[in-house]
C-alpha positions in Angstrom: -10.3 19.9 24.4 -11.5 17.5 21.3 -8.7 16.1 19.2 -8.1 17.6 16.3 -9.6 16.4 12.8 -6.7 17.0 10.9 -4.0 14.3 9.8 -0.9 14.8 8.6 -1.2 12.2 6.3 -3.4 9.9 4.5 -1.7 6.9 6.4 -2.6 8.2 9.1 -5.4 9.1 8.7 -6.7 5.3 7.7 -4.6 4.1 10.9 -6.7 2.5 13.3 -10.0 2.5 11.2 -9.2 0.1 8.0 -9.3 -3.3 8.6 -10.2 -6.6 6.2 -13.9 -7.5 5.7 -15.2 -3.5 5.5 -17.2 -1.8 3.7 -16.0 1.3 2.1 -17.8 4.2 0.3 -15.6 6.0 -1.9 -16.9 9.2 -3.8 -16.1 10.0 -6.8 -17.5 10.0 -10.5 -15.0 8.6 -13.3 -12.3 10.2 -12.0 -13.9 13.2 -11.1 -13.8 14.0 -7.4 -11.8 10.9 -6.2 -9.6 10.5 -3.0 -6.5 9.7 -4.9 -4.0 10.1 -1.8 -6.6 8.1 0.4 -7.1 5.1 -2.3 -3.4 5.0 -2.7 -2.6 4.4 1.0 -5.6 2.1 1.3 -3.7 -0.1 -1.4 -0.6 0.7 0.6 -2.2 -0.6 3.9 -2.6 -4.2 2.3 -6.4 -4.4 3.8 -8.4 -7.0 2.0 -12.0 -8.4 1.1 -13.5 -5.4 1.0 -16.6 -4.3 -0.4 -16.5 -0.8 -2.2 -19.2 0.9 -2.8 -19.0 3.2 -5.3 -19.9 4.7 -9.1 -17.3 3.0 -10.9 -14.4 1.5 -10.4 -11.7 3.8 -11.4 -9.4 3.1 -14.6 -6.9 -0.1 -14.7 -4.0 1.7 -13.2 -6.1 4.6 -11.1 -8.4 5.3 -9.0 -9.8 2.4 -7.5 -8.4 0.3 -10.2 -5.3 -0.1 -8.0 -7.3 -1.8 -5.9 -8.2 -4.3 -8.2 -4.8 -5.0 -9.5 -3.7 -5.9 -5.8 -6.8 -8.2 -5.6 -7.9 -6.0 -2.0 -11.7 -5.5 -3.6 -14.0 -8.5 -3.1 -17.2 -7.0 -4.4 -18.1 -3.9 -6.1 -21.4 -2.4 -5.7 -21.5 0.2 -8.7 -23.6 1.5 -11.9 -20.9 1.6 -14.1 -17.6 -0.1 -14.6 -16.9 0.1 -18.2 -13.4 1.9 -18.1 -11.4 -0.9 -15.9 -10.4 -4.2 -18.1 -9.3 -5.7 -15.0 -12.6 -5.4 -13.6 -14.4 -7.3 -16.7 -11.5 -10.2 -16.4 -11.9 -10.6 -13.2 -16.0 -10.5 -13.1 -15.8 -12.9 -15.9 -13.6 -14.9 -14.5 -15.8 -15.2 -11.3 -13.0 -13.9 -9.0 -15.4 -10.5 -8.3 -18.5 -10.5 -7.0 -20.6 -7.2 -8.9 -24.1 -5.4 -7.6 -25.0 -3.5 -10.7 -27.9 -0.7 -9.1 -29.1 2.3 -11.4 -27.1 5.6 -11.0 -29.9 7.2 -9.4 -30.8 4.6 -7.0 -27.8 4.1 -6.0 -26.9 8.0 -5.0 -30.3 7.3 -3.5 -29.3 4.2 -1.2 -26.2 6.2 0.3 -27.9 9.5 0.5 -31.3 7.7 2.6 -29.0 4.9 4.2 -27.2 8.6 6.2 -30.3 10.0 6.4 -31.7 6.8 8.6 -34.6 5.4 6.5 -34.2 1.9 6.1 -35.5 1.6 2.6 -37.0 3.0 -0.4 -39.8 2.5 -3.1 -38.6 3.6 -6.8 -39.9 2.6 -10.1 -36.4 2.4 -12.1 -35.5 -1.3 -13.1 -39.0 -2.6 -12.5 -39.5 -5.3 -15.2 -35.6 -6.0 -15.1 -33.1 -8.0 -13.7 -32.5 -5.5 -11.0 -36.3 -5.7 -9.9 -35.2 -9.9 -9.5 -36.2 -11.7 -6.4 -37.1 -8.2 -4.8 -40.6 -7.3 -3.3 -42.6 -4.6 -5.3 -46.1 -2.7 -4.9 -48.2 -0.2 -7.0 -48.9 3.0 -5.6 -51.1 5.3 -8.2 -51.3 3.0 -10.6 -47.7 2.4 -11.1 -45.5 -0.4 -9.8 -42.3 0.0 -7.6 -39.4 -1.9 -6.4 -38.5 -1.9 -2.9 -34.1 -0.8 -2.4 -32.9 -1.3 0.5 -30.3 1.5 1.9 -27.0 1.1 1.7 -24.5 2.1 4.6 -20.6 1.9 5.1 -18.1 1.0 8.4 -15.5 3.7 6.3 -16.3 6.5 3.9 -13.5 8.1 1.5 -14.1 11.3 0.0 -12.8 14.5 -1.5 -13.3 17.7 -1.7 -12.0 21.1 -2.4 -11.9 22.9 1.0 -12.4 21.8 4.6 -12.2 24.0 7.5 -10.5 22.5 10.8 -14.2 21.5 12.1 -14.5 19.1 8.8 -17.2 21.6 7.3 -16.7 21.3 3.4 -17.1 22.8 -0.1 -17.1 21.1 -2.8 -15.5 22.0 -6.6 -18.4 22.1 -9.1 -19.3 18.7 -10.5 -16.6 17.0 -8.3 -19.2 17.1 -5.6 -21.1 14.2 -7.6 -21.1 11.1 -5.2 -18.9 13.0 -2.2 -21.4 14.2 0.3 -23.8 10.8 -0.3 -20.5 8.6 0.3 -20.0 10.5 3.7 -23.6 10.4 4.7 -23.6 6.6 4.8 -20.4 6.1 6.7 -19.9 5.7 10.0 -16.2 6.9 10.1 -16.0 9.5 7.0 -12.0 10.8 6.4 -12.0 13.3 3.7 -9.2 14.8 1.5 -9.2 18.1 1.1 -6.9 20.7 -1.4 -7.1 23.5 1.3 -7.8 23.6 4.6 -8.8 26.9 6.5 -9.4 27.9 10.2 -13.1 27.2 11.8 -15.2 29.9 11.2 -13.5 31.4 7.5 -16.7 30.0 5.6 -20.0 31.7 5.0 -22.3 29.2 6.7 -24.5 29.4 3.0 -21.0 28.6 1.3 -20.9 25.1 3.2 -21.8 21.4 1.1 -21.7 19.2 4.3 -21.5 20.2 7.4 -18.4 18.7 9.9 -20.7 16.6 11.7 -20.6 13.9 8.8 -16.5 14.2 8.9 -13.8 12.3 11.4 -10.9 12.7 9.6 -9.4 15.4 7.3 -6.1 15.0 5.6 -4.2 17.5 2.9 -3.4 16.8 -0.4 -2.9 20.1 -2.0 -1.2 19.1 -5.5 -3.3 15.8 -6.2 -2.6 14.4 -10.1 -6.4 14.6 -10.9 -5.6 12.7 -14.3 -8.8 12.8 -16.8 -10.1 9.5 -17.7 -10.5 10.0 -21.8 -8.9 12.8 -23.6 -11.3 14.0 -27.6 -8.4 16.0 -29.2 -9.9 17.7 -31.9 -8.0 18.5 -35.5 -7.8 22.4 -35.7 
């Protein structure tokens, strides 16, 4: 019988697979979609120099921002990191290394680097710093930069649902980064609101199927904070 995919918590459910020097992919958008309980016990697990791959960076005291303040993260590869004060200190200062990669190329690099293909031809940043020092070639009349794919030893995501086998759905936009992130990792441990018994979904109803997913773990009352709040005068 296979061992379950279930964890009953998100220590354990990093135990044995974070370690210093990773990788990491984390999902999220903003803080749309983020593994709160996973990042938290990341910080908790004291790991360091890692490399996080992921949208942003979180806010200074959430999200992957906690991260920052214990000085874990080494690099960031991202698309935007305007939200996180600590971040721009610490770039500025030269104690973190940044990869800067367009939105869509970069849901591109996770979602080809799962899918096996090595690299990638695209035409956004050419003529920029981002096309720098990389090889390009005109197809049609129109010139492309070559991305390489990006992959990742640990993946964190979240979703809404999983069922025992690690088959997921997703809530609306909080989908965003989550199923690319867990493409490109070896070991992917998701955090789930609900999980159900193997076989409750509609096969249609199902984002990513379970063979992307190691590790599940419960956090059904996460604090899903929003990152700006427009109050409008009534």
């Amino acid at each position: 019988m296979s061992q379950s995919k279930v964890y009953n918590s998100a220590e354990e459910a990093l135990k044995g697979v974070v370690s210093d020097g990773q990788t990491l992919a984390i999902g999220g958008f903003g803080l749309c979609g983020i593994p709160e309980a996973l990042i938290e016990a990341l910080r908790d697990s004291k790991v360091k120099e890692l490399t996080c791959i992921s949208n942003n960076a979180g806010v200074d005291d959430f999200g992957l921002g906690l991260l920052l303040q214990t000085r874990q993260i080494k690099k960031m590869i991202s698309s935007y990191v305007g939200e996180n004060k600590e971040f721009e200190r610490q770039y500025l200062a030269g104690e973190l290394e940044v990869e800067l990669t367009p939105q869509g190329t970069l849901a591109e690099k996770l979602r080809s680097g799962g899918a096996g293909i090595p690299a990638f031809y695209t035409a956004t940043g050419v003529g920029t710093l981002v096309a720098e020092g990389k090889e390009t070639r005109d197809f049609d009349g129109r010139t492309y930069v070559l991305e390489h794919t990006l992959r990742a030893d640990v993946a964190l995501i979240k979703a809404q649902k999983a069922d025992k086998a690690g088959n997921l759905i997703f809530n609306k936009t909080a989908r965003n980064f989550n199923p690319d992130c867990a493409m490109a990792g070896k070991i992917t441990i998701v955090e789930v609101e609900e999980i159900v018994e193997t076989g409750t979904f509609d096969p249609d109803e199902v984002h990513l199927p379970g063979i992307f997913v190691q590790r599940i773990v419960l956090n059904n009352s996460p604090e899903k904070r929003i990152e700006k709040t427009t109050i409008k005068a009534v």
